[in-house]
C-alpha positions in Angstrom: 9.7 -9.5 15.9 8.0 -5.9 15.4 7.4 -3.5 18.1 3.4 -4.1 17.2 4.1 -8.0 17.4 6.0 -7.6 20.5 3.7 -4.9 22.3 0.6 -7.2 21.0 1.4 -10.8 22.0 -1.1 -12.1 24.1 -3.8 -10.1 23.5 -6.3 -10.8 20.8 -7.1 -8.5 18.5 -7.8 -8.0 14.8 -5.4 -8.0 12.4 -4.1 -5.8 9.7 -2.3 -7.4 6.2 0.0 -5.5 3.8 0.8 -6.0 1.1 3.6 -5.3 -1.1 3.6 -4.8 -4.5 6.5 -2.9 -5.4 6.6 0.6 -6.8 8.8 4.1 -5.9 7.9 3.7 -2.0 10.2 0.5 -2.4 12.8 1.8 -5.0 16.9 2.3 -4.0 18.9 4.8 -6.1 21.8 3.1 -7.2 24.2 5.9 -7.9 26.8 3.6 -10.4 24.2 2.5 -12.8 22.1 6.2 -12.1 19.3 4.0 -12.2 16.3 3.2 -9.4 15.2 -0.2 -8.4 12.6 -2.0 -6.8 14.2 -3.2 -3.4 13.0 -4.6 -0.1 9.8 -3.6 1.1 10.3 -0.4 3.6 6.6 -0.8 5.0 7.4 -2.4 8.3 10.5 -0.2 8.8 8.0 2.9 8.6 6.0 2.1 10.9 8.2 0.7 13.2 9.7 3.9 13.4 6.4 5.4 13.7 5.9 3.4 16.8 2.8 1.9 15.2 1.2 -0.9 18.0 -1.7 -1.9 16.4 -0.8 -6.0 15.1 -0.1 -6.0 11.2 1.9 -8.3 8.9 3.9 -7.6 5.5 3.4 -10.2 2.9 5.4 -9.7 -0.3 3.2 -10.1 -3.5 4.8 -8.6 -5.8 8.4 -6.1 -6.6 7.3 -4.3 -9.5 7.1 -0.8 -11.0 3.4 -0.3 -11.6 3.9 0.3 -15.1 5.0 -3.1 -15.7 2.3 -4.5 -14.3 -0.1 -6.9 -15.7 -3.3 -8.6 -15.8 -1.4 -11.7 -14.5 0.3 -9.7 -11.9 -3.4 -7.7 -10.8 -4.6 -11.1 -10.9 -1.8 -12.5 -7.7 -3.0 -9.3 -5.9 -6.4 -10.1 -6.1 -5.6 -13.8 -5.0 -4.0 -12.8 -1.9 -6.8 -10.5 -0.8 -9.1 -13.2 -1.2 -6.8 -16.0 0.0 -6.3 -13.5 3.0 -8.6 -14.1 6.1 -8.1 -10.2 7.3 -10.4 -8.0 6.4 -8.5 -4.8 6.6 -5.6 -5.2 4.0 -3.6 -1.8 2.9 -1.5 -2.7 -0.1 1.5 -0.6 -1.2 1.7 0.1 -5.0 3.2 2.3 -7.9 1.2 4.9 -8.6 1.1 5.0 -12.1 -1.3 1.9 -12.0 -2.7 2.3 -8.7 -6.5 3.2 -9.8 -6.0 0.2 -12.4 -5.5 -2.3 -9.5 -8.1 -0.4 -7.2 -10.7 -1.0 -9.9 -10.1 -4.7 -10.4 -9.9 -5.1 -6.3 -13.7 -4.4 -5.8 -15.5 -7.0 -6.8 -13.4 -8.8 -4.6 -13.8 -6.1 -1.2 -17.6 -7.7 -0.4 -16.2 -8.3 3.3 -13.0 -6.5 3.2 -11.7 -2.6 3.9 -8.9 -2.9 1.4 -6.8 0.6 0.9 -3.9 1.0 -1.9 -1.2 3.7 -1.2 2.2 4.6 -2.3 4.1 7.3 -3.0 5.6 9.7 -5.8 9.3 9.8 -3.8 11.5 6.6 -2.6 10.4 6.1 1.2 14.1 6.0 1.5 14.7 9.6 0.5 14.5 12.3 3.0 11.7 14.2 1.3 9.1 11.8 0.2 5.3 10.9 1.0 5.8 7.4 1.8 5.5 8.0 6.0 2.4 10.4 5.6 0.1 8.2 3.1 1.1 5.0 4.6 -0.1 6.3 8.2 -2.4 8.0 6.9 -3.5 4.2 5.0 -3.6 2.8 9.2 -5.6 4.9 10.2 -8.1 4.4 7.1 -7.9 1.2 7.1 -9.5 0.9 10.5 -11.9 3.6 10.0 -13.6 3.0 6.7 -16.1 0.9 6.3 -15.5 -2.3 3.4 -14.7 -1.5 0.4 -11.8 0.1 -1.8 -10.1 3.0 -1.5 -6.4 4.8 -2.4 -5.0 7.1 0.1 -2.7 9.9 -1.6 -1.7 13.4 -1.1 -3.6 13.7 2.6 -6.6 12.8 0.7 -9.3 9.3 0.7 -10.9 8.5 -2.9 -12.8 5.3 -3.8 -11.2 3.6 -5.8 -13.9 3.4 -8.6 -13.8 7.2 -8.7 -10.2 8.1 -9.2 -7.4 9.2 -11.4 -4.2 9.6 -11.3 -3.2 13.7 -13.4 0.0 12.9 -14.6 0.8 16.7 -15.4 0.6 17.4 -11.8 1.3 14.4 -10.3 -1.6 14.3 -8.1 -4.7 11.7 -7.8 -7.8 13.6 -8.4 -11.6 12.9 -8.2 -13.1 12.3 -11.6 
C-alpha cells in the first residue's frame, strides 16, 4: 500500500486517477541491446518518494512510445477517462503525441480536470523532468478548474492551444 493510501485510510476524500500510457518518463536503458524501452510505470514510485499524501491510484492503459500511438490506442485512453468516476485524472504520456491525445481528450473533459504530462528524459535517469512536471501535474490537477491541459517545462497550456517545437524540444503556445 502507498504512503498516500496508508496516511489516507479512513478519511474520505477525493480521489486522484493516473494514468499510464507509456512514453520516455517510463523507458529503461538497456545497455546490451543500446536500446530504450517502455518499462513499468515509475509514477507511483515518484511520488512516493515525494512523500505525496493526497489519495491517488495508477491504472495502466497503455506502454507505448507516443509515436506509435494510434487512433485505436487514443481511443482506450479516452475510454478510461470516461469509464473513470474521478474527475481529476493526470495521465502520463510521450511527448511526441502529447498535444494529439490532449486534443481528442476534450470533448470528453465536460466534468473532469484531466492534465497530460511526461517528460523529455527517462524518470529513471538522474537528470530528467519526470519529478518536476509530474508534481507540478498534482498540484494542477487540483487547482484548475475542468478541462484539459499538459503540464511541461514549469509551464500549464490548454491543451487545444499547444505544440510541441521539436527543434528545441520545448511545448510552446501557438
Amino acid at each position: 500500500m502507498s504512503l498516500a493510501k496508508r496516511f489516507m485510510q479512513g478519511r474520505t476524500v477525493s480521489e486522484i486517477l493516473i494514468l499510464t500510457t507509456g512514453g520516455t518518463i517510463d523507458k529503461i536503458y538497456f545497455d546490451d541491446r543500446s536500446t530504450y524501452e517502455i518499462g513499468d510505470s515509475i509514477a507511483e514510485k515518484l511520488l512516493e518518494d515525494a512523500r505525496v499524501t493526497l489519495a491517488f491510484d495508477v491504472s495502466e492503459v497503455l506502454k507505448k512510445d507516443s509515436l506509435e500511438m494510434t487512433d485505436a490506442d487514443r481511443d482506450k485512453i479516452i475510454k478510461a477517462v470516461t469509464d473513470s468516476g474521478a474527475s481529476k485524472i493526470i495521465i502520463t504520456h510521450g511527448t511526441d503525441t502529447m498535444t494529439t491525445t490532449g486534443k481528442a481528450l476534450i470533448p470528453h473533459a465536460a466534468d473532469k480536470t484531466i492534465v497530460l504530462t511526461g517528460s523529455l528524459a527517462p524518470a529513471r535517469f538522474a537528470l530528467t523532468d519526470a519529478t518536476f512536471n509530474l508534481g507540478m501535474a498534482m498540484g494542477a490537477v487540483q487547482a484548475l478548474d475542468q478541462g484539459v491541459y499538459i503540464v511541461m517545462n514549469g509551464t500549464l497550456f490548454n491543451a487545444d492551444s499547444v505544440i510541441k517545437n521539436t527543434d528545441s524540444n520545448t511545448f510552446e503556445r501557438r
